[in-house]
C-alpha positions in Angstrom: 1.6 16.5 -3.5 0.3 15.6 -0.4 -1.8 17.5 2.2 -2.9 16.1 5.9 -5.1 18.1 7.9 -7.6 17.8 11.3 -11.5 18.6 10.3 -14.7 17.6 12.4 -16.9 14.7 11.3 -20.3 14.3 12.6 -21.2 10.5 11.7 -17.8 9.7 13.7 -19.0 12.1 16.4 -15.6 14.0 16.5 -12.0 15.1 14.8 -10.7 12.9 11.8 -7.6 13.2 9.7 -8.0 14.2 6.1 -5.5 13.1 3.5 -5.7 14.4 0.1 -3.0 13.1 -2.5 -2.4 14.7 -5.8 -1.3 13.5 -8.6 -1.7 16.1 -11.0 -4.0 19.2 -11.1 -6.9 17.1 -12.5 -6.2 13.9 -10.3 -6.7 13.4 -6.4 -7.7 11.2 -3.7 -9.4 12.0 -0.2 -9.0 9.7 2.5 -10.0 10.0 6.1 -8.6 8.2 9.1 -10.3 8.2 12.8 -6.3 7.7 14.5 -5.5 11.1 14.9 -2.2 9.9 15.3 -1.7 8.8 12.2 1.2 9.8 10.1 0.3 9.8 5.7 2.1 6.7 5.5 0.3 4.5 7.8 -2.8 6.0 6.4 -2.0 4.9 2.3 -0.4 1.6 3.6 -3.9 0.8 5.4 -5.7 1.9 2.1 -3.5 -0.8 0.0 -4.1 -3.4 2.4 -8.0 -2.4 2.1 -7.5 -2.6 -1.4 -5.6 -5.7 -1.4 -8.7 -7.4 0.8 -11.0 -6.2 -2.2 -9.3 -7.6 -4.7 -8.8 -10.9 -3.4 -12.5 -11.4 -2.0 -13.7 -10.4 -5.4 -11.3 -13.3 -6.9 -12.9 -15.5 -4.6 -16.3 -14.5 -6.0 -15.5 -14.5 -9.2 -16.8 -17.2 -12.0 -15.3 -21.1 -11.1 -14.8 -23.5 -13.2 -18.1 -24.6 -14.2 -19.3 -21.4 -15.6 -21.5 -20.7 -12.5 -21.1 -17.8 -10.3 -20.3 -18.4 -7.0 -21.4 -16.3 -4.2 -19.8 -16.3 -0.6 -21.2 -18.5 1.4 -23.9 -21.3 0.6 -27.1 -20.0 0.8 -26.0 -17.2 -1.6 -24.4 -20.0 -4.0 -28.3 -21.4 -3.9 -29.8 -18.1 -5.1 -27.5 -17.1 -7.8 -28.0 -20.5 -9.0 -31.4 -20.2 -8.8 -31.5 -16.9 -10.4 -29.6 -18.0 -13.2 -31.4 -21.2 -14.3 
């Protein structure tokens, strides 16, 4: 099931699209979109490219070959390897 709806958000200082997908009656999502314009679609395809992002910058991150982590730039490669000796 999905529901879309208009509500008020004061950090965005105006109106914002709610999405709330529902699985099952235990299991459900809430996004929230700032395109009032936006159809449910475009708003879950945006979240799985978000998603998509995540997942490959945390591969990127991730432990290399030598065992060290690696951070993502170089100055934080220098302080995890210095926290870690």
């Amino acid at each position: 099931m999905i529901k879309i709806f208009k509500a008020t958000y004061r950090p965005v200082d105006g109106d914002v699209l709610v999405l709330i997908v529902r699985k099952d009656k235990n299991s459900w999502r809430a996004f929230m979109c700032t395109n009032l314009s936006a159809t449910a679609e475009e708003i879950l395809e945006a979240v799985a490219d978000r998603c998509d992002i995540g997942q490959k910058v945390k591969g990127k991150k991730g432990i290399e070959g030598d065992g060290l982590i690696r951070g993502y730039n170089l100055w934080a490669n220098r302080h995890v390897f210095l926290l870690n000796r």
